[in-house]
N, C-alpha and C positions, 0 to 999 in steps of 0.2 A: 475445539471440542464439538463445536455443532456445527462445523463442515465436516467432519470425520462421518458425524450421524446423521449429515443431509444424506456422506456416500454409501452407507449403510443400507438408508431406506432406499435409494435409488436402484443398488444391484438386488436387493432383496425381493421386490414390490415389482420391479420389470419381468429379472428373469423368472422369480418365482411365480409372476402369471404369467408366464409365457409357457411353462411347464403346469401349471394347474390347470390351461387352456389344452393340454394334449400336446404341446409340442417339443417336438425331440431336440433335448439340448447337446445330444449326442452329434451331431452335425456340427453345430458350434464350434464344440467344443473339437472337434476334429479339424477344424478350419483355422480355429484361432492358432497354432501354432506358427502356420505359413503367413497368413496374411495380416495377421497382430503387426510382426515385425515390417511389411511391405508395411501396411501404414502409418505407424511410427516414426520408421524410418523417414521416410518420406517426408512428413510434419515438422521432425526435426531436421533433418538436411535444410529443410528448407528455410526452417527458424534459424540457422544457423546463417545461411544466406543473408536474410534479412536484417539481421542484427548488431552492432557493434561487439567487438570484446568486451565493452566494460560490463553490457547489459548482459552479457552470456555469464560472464564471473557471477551476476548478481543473482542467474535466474532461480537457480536450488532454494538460496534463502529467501528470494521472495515469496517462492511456491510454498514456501512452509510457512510463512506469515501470512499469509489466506487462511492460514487453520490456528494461528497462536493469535491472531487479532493483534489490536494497536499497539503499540508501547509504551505508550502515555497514558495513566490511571487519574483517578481523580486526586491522587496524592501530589501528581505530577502538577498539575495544572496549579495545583495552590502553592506549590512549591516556587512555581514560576510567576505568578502574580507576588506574589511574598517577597522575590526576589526582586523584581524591576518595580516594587512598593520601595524599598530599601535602595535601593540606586534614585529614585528618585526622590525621595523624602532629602536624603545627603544630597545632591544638587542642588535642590530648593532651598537647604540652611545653609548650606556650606559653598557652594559654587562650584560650576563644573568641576575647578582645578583640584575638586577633592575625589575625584572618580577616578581621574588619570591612572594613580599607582594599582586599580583596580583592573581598569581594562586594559593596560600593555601587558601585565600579566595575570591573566586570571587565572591559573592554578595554585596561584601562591597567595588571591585574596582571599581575606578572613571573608569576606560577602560570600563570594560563589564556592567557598567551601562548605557553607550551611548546607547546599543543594544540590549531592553528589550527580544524582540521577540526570539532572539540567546542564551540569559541567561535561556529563558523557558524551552531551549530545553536540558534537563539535559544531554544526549550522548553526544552533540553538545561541551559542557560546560567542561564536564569531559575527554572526546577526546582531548582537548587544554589542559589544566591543568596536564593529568598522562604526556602528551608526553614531553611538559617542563618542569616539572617537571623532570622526565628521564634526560633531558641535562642538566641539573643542578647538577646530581647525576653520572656526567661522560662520558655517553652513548650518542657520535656523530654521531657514524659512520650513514651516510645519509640512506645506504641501509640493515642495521640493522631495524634503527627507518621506514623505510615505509614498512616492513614485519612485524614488529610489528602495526601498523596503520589499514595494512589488516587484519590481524586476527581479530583486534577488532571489525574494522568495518563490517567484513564478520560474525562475533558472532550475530552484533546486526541486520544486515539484516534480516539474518536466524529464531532470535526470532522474527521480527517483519512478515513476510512475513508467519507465521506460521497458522493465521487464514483465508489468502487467501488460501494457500494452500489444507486445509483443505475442505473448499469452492469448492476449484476444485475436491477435492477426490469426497465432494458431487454428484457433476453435475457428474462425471463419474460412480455414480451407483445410479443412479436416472431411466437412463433407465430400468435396471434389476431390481431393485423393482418394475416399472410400470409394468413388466411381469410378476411380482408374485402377484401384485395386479388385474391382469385381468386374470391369471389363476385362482384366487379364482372366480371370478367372472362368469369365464366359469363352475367353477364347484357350482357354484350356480345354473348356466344355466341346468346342467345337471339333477339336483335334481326337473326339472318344463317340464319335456321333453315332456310330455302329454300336456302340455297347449297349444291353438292355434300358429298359425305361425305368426301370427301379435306381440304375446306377449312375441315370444320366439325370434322374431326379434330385438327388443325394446331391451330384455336383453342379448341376443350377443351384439349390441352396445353396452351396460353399462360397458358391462365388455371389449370393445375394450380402452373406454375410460382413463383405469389404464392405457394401453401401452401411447396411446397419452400425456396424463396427465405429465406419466415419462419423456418422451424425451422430451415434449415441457417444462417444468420445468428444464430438464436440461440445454438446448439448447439456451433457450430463457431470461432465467433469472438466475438461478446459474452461472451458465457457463461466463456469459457474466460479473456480477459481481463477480467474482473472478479472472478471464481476467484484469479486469479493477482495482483490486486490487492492485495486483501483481507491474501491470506498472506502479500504482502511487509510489509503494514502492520502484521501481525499479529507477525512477525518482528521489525521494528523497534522495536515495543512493549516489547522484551527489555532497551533500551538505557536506556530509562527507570525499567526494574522494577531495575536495576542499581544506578542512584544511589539509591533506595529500600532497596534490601539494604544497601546500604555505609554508607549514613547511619544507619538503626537500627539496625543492629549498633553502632555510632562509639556511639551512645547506651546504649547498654545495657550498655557500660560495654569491650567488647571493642578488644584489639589493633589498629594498624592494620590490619598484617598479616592480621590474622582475618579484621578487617572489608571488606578487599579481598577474601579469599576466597570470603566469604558471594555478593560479588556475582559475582566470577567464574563460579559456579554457574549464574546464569543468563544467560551467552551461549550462543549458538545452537551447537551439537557441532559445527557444520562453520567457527566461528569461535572456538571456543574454543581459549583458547593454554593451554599446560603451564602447572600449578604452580610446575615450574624455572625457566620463560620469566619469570614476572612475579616470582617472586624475583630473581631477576637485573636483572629493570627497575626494579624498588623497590628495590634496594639500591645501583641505580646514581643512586637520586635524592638533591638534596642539598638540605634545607628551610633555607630562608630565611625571615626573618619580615617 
């Protein structure tokens, strides 16, 4: 909602003083037909170039998630501390061997059925599952298991942050194509060089417009949504360093309670719940084995 209304004030507030200043959007807007698409094109050919199929598959929905924000709420987050509280509490009484029928299949545990929206999220789901999985197969040591955690989770950043990225390559050669779309332009200009000065005026503007078109495409709207991409994904990355807190804390021999708190720490301040909150939610849970 407030990248729609950044784009708002952006074409509002430029063009509408650029015409409150005296100047003819009439030019523009006779330009923009031809050289819209030379620059476009261009930008995306060349994203296209640059890019993997999977990130091309991804690029539509990512560009819409720049304007729908995270998908992790502050319901989410407590849903998730709540959850790997409950996984770890039954370790701690019961012994790993009581999680097994949990993590070979977790669509069909009573645990990860409480927390539909966390079950969705298959990294999320798979993240819990290979790493306990791993303690059951031996492997304690705490700071083993969170270099192993990082890598994972630095894998799946990396793919997911692949069509912001991309995004930004955009916006960074957006200007340079607007200049090879207004050097064509100029050399359209050249080819009319006998015609009056009013008509040879008209089409210098036209062709100044490729430059303008670039940079304010860059600047104004790539740019800004790939900016915006990046830090939701960056954001969401919080969800994953969570279950990483909470499981090596679980290992290094801590409380559940503690070990929920370790990760509480890193939800995002404007989703993070109270102390009180999630005592109250963990005390309202009841472990079953």
């Amino acid at each position: 909602m407030l990248g729609a209304i950044g784009l708002v004030i952006v074409f509002v507030l430029i063009f509408g003083g650029y015409i409150a200043s005296g100047g003819k959007i009439g030019i523009i807007l006779e330009a923009l037909p031809h050289e819209l698409p030379m620059l476009m094109g261009g930008a995306i050919g060349a994203y296209f170039v640059a890019n993997s199929g999977t990130v091309l598959k991804k690029t539509l929905k990512e560009f819409m998630k720049s304007f729908k924000g995270s998908k992790w709420k502050k319901q989410d987050y407590k849903d998730l501390l709540c959850l790997l509280f409950t996984l770890c509490k039954l370790m701690k009484s019961k012994g790993l061997i009581a999680v097994e029928s949990h993590i070979e299949k977790p669509e069909e545990s009573s645990i990860f059925k409480q927390y539909p929206r966390v079950m969705h999220d298959h990294f999320s789901v798979e993240l819990i599952c290979d790493t306990l999985r791993t303690l059951t197969m031996g492997m304690e040591n705490p700071t083993q298991i969170e270099e192993v955690i990082d890598k994972q989770i630095e894998k799946h950043h990396h793919e997911a942050c692949g069509p912001g990225q991309g995004l930004q390559g955009m916006a960074d050669g957006l200007p340079a194509i607007g200049i090879v779309v207004a050097v064509l332009g100029v050399v359209k200009t050249m080819g009319s060089i006998n015609e009056p000065p009013a008509i040879l005026g008209a089409m210098i503007g036209g062709a100044l417009c490729g430059t303008f078109m670039g940079v304010f495409v860059a600047y104004c709207v790539v740019g800004p949504v790939a900016a915006r991409n990046l830090a939701i994904h960056n954001e969401e990355q919080q969800f994953y360093f969570i279950i990483r807190d909470v499981l090596v804390a679980h290992l290094k021999g801590m409380a559940p309670q503690i070990s929920m708190e370790m990760g509480r720490g890193h939800v995002p301040g404007h989703f993070q719940p109270h102390f009180a909150e999630m005592e109250e939610a963990s005390s309202a849970i009841k472990i079953e084995g």
